[in-house]
Every structure is written in C-alpha cells, then in structure tokens.
N, C-alpha and C positions, 0 to 999 in steps of 0.2 A: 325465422331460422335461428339454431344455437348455435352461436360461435364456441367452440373447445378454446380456450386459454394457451395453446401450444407455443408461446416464445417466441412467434414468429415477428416479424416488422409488420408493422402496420400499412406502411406501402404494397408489401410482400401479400399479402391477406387479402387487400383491395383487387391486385391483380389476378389472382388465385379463384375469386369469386366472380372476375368479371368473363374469365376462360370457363369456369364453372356454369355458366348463365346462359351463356352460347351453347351451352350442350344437351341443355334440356327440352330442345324444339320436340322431339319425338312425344317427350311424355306428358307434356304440356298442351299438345296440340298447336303447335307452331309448325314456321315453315322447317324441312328438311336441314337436319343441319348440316350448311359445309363444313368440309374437312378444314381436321385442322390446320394452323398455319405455324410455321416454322418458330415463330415466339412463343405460341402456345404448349408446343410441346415442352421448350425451353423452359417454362413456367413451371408445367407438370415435372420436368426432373428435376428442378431445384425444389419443389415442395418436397418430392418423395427423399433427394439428400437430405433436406434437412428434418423431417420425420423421420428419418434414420438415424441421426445423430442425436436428435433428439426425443427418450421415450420418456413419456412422463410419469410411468411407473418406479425409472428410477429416482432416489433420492439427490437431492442437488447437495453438491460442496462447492464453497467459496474461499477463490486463493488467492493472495496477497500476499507481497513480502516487503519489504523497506528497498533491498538492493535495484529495486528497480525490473520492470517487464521482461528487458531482456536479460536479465541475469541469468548464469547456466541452471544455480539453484533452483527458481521459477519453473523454467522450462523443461528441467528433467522431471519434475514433480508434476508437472499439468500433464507431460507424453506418458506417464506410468500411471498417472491415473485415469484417465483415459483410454489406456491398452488395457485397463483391467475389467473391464466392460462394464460396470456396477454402478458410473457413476456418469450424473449429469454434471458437467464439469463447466462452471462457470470462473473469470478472472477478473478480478478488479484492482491494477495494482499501480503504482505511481511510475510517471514514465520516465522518470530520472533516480539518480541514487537517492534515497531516502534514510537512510540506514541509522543513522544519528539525530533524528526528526524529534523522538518520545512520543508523548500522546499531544504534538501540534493540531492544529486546525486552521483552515484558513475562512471564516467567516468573513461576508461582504465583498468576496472578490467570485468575480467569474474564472470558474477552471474548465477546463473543457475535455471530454470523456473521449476519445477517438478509437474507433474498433480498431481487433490485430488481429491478424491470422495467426493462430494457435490450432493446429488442425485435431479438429476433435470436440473443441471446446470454444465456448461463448466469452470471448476479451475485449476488456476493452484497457488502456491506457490512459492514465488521470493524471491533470497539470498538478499531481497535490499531493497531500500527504499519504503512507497506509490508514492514517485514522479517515483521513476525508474518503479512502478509498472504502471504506468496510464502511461508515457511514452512508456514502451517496451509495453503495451495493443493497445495504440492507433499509435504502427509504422507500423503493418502491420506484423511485423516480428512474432508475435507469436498466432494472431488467423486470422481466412481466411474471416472475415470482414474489410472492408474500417473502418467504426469507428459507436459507437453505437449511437442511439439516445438520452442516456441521462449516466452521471457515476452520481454512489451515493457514499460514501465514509463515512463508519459509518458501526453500529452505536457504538461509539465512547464513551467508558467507563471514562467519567470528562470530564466538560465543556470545551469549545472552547471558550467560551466570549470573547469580547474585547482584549486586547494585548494578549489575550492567544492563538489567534488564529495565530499568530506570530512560537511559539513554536509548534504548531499543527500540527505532520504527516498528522492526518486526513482530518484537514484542506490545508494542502500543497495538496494532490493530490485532495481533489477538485479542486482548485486553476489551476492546471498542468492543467486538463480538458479544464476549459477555456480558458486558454492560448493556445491548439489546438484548440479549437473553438468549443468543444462539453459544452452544458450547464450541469451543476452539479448541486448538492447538496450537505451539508453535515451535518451529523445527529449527535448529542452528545447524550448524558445521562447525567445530573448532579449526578452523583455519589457520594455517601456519604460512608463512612468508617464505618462500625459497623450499617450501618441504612440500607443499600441499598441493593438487592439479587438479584438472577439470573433471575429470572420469570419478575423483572420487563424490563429485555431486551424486550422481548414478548407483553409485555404493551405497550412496546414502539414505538414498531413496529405496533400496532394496532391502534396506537395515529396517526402516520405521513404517513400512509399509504393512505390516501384518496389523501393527499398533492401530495402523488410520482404519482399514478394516475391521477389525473389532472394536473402535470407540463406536462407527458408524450402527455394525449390529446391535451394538450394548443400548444406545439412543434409541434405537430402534422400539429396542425390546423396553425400556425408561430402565433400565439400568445402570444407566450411565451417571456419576456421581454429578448432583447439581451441584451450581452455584463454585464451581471450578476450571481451570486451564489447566492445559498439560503443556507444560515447556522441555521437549524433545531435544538434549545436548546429545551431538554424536563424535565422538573422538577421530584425532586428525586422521588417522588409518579407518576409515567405515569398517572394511573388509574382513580387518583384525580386532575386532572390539569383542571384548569378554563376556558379552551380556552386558542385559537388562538391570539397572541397578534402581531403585524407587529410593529418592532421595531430597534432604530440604535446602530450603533457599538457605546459600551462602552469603557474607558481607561483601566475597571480592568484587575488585573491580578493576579494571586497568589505570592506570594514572595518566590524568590529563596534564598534559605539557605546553607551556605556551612558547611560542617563539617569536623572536621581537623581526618585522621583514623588513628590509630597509624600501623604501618608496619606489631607488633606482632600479631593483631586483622587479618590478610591479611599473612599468613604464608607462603602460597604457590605463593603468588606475590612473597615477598619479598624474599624466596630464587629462585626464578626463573630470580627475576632481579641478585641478587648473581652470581648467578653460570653463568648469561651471562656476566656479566662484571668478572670474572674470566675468564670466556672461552677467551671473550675477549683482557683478560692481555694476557693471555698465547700465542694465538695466534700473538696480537702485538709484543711480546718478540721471537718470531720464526721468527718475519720477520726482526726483526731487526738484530739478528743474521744471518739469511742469509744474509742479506743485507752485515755484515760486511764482512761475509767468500768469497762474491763477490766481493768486493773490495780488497780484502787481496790476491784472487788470478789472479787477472787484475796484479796490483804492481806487484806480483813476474814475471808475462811472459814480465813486459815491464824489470824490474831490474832484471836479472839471477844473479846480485852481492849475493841478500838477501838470503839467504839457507833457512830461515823459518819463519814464522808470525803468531802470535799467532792472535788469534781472540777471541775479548769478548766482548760480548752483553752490550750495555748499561743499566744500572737500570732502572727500571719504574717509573716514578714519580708517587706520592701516587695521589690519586683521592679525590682530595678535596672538588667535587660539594654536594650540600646540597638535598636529594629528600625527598620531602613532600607527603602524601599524601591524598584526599579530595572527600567526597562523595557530589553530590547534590540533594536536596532534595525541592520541592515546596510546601510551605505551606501556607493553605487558610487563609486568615487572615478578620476579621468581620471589613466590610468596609460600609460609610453612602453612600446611591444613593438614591437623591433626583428627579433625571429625571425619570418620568414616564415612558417613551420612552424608555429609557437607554435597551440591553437584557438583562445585567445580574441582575435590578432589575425583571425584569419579570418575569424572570427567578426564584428569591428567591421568590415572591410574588403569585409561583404556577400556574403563564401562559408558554404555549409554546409558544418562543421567537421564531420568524422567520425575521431573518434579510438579506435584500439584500448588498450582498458585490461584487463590481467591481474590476479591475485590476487596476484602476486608484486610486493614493493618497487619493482620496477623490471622491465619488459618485457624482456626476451632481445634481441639485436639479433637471430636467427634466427627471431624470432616475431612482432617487430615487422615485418622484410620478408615476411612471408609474409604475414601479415593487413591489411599496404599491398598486396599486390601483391593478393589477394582484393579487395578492396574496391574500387579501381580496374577490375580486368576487370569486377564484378558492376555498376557505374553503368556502364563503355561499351556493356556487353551491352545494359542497358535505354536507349538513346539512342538 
C-alpha cells in the first residue's frame, strides 16, 4: 500500500489503518464485517477534520515572531491567514518573548517543541529562539514537509528599522529562512507606548496582507526577486497610513541605556546568589577537609612511627570580588532623517516602509532595482 505524505501524526495514521483493515472483510473474502464501533467512527471524523484542514494542494507558509506564540501580532496574522483559505498555515514560534534574541541559537541544549491550538493551523511552541524556531521548522525534524513556500516572521510589536534590525528576533528568523533558501518576509508594527492598542494588530494585518498574497503568487510563478527579504514597517495608525513606500535600510536605532539596580531592589536574586556562594563555601571547606583527612591517612600507612594526625581544614579566604548589577533598556530617541528613501523616515511620515534586505553587506544596485521594481508592480497589481 502507498502511504500519501498528508501531515498527519504517526500515531494518527497507525490508527486510521487499523479502522481501515477491519473494513475490508467483504472484499477480501473474510468474515462479515461488524459494525462499526463508537472509536472507530471517532477516528474516521478526526481523519476527515483534519483532511480538511489540511489540502496539500495548497502552498504551506511558516510563522514565527520573536514576541513570542501568544503575542496579539502572532495570532491576528495565523487567524487571517487562515480565513483566507489559500494557505496551509503552519507555526513555529518561541514560547516566551524573544524579541531582542538577534540571530542566537542554542546548540547542545535540549528544547522542547509542544503543540498549541491555533485553530486552523499546525503549532507548535519552542523553549528557544525564532532562529532555533525557523531552523528546527525548516530541518525536517519536526513537521512532515520538506520546507514551505514562503516564512513570514511578525507581526512584530516595535520597529525593526535600520540597525535595529541587528537586534531583531523577528528579524533574525526571517534572515535564518533565507539563509535555507526559502524566501521570507518580515512584518513590524511601529508601536507606541500609551498611543498604540491591540486592534491595531488587526489593522495591520489588513494593510500587508495583499503584499503576502502576491509575494506567494509571484514565487509561485519564480518571479519573485531571489536571494532577498522583505522587511514590512507599518506605522503606528495601520488604518491611516499613506501607502506603500519601497525604501532602504536606515542607520537608526534606538539607544541602549543601562541602569545600575541596586541588589536590595532584586531580593530574591541577591539572596539566591547568597546562599549559593555559601553553599559554595561550605561545600569548598568539605572538600578541603577531606582532602587533608586523605593525606593525613596516606602518611600514617607509609610512617607506622606516627600514632596520630590531627587534621584541620584550612580557612577560606574572604571573597573579595565586587557584583554589580544592570538592567537594559532601549530608548527612542527624536532623531533628523533627511533621506526620503531612508525606512525609518517613512515610516514616521505615515507610509508603509517596505524595504529589500539581502544576506550580503550591502545589496547589489542590480538586485536592489529588481526587487524595487517587483514590489512596486505586486502593490499596483493588488489596488
């Protein structure tokens, strides 16, 4: 028999087949088959949901963000594309904030993947980074796809501009995409503190949703500009943004700031570090003493002269290292951009910045016009 490749669990499959095997007494020449039984049916609807949910005609997208699985961004982004019926909608995303990660990894440690209901779509939540997320998605190891047509990686609560894309989980695991060779995207929000709400996730996703459609068709068709990302800035109003603006990478960045935390502010650190560097002493002092009571009883079996040896630990030296400790914190700061071009003016001036970014130092000017000149036809298309 040919097994079809359909995504299903391997549990799932075994069951499927053994409900399947029972049923073929008639055509087989076996006994009459009994009816079925109340599990079996149970089997046959969860195979037909998830054949439903799952066609393999459509193309697969892979989503990932740094903010973390349940982020609003995440989730408005997996439910719309999934209402749009076009895609097989897979998620692979870190299940804590990640957002400030870059392109981390965590090599030699066990992380562990734990599915989520995401209705529509195939999730799962990772102990790790978005790089470890787009990596363990796209090795084969953890969904029963070779690799998807397209990762989007958003939508991403604070800008990714210019050097801040550096710092960017969300940006790291677009980045990781192409670096396996699948094309990405990746999607910000210019978020504002005390200006900006949850609904405009929603917005947001209503704004760049033509764009994910037609990068989708354009791959489709290989028209789609190789050996580039698209970093998708949307300004802090989604609803009221001016258009589409094709723009390049900026210098800005926000300014990291350190702050000095005093110990007593952090209580539960500071007697945590305590009480290990006691444990510490204590334990170093146990070994030093045995140490000596080993050596004290080596001497007497080589000397039988010595009748007894006392044994005494040496004193610990005081610990004179100094710990400080320091939160950080990135703060925007009102900076002049005079470049039209620039994203992150575009960005303040209320266009969606869409700039192409390569693996390379510095974009080609022959690939730079190509994937302006893509990206332009694909928003006039959809207008």
């Amino acid at each position: 028999m040919t097994s079809k490749n359909n995504g299903l669990s391997a549990a799932l499959v075994s069951n499927l087949q053994d409900v399947l095997s029972k049923r073929k007494g008639v055509n087989d020449g076996s006994a009459e088959e009994p009816p079925p039984s109340t599990s079996d049916s149970v089997d046959v609807a969860a195979k037909e949901e998830v054949e439903e949910e799952i066609d393999d005609s459509r193309p697969i997208v892979l989503v990932t963000n740094g903010d973390g699985i349940d982020s609003v961004g995440l989730v408005s982004l997996v439910e719309a594309l999934v209402n749009e019926g076009l895609y097989n909608v897979h998620v692979c995303a870190p299940q804590t904030d990640k957002s400030v990660s870059s392109h981390s990894m965590t090599p030699g440690e066990t992380i562990a993947a734990s599915s989520v209901n995401l209705k529509g779509a195939t999730a799962f939540e990772v102990s790790g980074t978005p790089v470890d997320c787009i990596s363990l998605g796209l090795s084969g190891a953890l969904f029963a796809w070779s690799k998807p047509i397209l990762v989007i990686s958003g939508i991403n609560q604070g800008s990714s501009c210019g050097h801040q894309m550096f710092y960017s989980g969300a940006m790291a695991g677009a980045r990781e995409a192409l670096i396996s060779g699948v094309p990405s995207l990746c999607i910000s929000l210019n978020w504002k503190k005390d200006e900006s709400k949850e609904s405009d996730f929603k917005d947001a996703v209503g704004v760049c949703l033509p764009l994910i459609n037609a990068t989708v068709r354009d791959i489709q068709k290989g028209v789609f500009p190789k050996d580039c990302s698209l970093s998708i800035e949307i300004p802090t109003s989604p609803s009221s943004n001016k258009g589409f603006k094709v723009t390049k990478q900026s210098m800005w960045r926000q300014s990291p700031s350190w702050q000095a935390v005093s110990a007593n502010r952090h209580p539960g650190a500071g007697n945590f570090m305590s009480n290990q560097q006691s444990l510490g002493a204590q334990l170093a002092q146990l070994g030093r003493d045995a140490s000596a009571a080993g050596a004290a009883r080596r001497f007497t079996t080589q000397k039988k002269s010595i009748v007894e040896i006392e044994s005494v630990g040496v004193a610990p030296k005081s610990d004179s290292r100094v710990k400080k400790y320091f939160r950080l914190e990135f703060v925007a700061k009102e900076q002049e951009h005079t470049d039209e071009d620039l994203d992150i003016k575009a960005l303040e001036d209320g266009f969606v910045s869409v700039t192409p970014l390569s693996l390379l130092p510095s974009m080609d000017s022959e690939t730079q016009a190509a994937a302006s000149e893509w990206i332009s036809k694909a928003l006039n298309a959809d207008q």
